[in-house]
C-alpha positions as CSV (number, residue, x, y, z in Angstrom):
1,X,-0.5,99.0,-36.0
2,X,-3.2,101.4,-38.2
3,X,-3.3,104.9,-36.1
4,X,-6.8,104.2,-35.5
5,X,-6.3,101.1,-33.3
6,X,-4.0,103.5,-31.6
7,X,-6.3,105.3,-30.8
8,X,-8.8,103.1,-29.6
9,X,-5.6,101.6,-27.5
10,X,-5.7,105.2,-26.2
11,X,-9.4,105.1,-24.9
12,X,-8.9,101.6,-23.8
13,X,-5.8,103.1,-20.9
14,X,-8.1,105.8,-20.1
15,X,-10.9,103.5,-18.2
16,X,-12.2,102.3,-22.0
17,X,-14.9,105.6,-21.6
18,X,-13.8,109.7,-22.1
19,X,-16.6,112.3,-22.4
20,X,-16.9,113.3,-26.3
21,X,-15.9,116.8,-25.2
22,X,-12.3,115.4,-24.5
23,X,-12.3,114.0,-28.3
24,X,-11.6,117.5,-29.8
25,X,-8.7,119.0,-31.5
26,X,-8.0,123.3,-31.2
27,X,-9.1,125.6,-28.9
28,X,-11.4,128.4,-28.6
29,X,-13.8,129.0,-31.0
30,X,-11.3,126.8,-33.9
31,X,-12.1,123.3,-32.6
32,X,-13.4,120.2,-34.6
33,X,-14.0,116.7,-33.5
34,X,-11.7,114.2,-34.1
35,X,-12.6,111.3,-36.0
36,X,-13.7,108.2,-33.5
37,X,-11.8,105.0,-33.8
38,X,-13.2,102.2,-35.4
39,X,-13.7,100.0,-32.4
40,X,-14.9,102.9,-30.3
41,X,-18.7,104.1,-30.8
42,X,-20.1,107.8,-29.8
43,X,-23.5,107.1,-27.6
44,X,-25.5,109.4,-26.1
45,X,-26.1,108.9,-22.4
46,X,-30.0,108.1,-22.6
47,X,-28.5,105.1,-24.9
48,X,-26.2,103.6,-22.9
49,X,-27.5,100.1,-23.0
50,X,-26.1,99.6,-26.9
51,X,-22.7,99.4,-25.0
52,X,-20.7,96.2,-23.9
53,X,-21.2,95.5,-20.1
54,X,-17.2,96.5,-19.4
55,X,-17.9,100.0,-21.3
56,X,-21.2,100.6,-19.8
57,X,-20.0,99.8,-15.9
58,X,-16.9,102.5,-16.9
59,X,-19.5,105.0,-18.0
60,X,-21.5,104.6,-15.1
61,X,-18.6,105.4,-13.1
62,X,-18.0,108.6,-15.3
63,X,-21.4,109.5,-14.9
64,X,-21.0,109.5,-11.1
65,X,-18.4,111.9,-10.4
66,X,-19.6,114.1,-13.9
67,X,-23.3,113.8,-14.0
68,X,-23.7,116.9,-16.8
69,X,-22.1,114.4,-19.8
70,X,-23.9,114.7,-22.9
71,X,-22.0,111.9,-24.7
72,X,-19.1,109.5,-24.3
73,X,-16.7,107.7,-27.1
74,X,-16.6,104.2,-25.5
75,X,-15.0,100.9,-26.5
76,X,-17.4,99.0,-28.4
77,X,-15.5,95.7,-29.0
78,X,-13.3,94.8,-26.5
79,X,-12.7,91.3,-27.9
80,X,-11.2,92.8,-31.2
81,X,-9.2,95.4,-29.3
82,X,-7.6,92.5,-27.3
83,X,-6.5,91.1,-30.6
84,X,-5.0,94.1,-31.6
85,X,-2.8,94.1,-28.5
86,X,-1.3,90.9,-29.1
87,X,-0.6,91.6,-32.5
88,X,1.2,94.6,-31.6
């Protein structure tokens, strides 16, 4: 299994949708963004609709209990990300 699909494995456990501002690696004022898996997508919250209906109903969930997100990394193929699963 390719580090990416880890990854996206990763995102999947945590409810399939993180804020972007959990994607980050350092601290302070040293921090970069870490590069998004390839079955993840970033989306802005105004765009929500471009996501699956099992990402979206996560986000809308986020977006509840944090209203000031910006942008999430969400799962954008589910189906593929099942696959991955069973072939680890």
């Amino acid at each position: 299994m390719k580090l990416t699909d880890r990854k996206a494995l990763e995102i999947a456990n945590l409810g399939g949708v993180i804020p972007s501002s959990h994607w980050i690696n350092g601290s302070g004022k040293h921090i970069k963004k870490r590069p998004i898996p390839k079955l993840c997508m970033e989306v802005e919250v105004g765009h929500m609709n471009a996501l699956p209906h099992r990402s979206r109903q996560a986000a809308e969930l986020l977006l509840k209990a944090r209203p000031r997100i910006k942008k999430l990394i969400a799962i954008s193929d589910w189906d593929a990300l099942e696959k991955v699963k069973e072939m680890s």
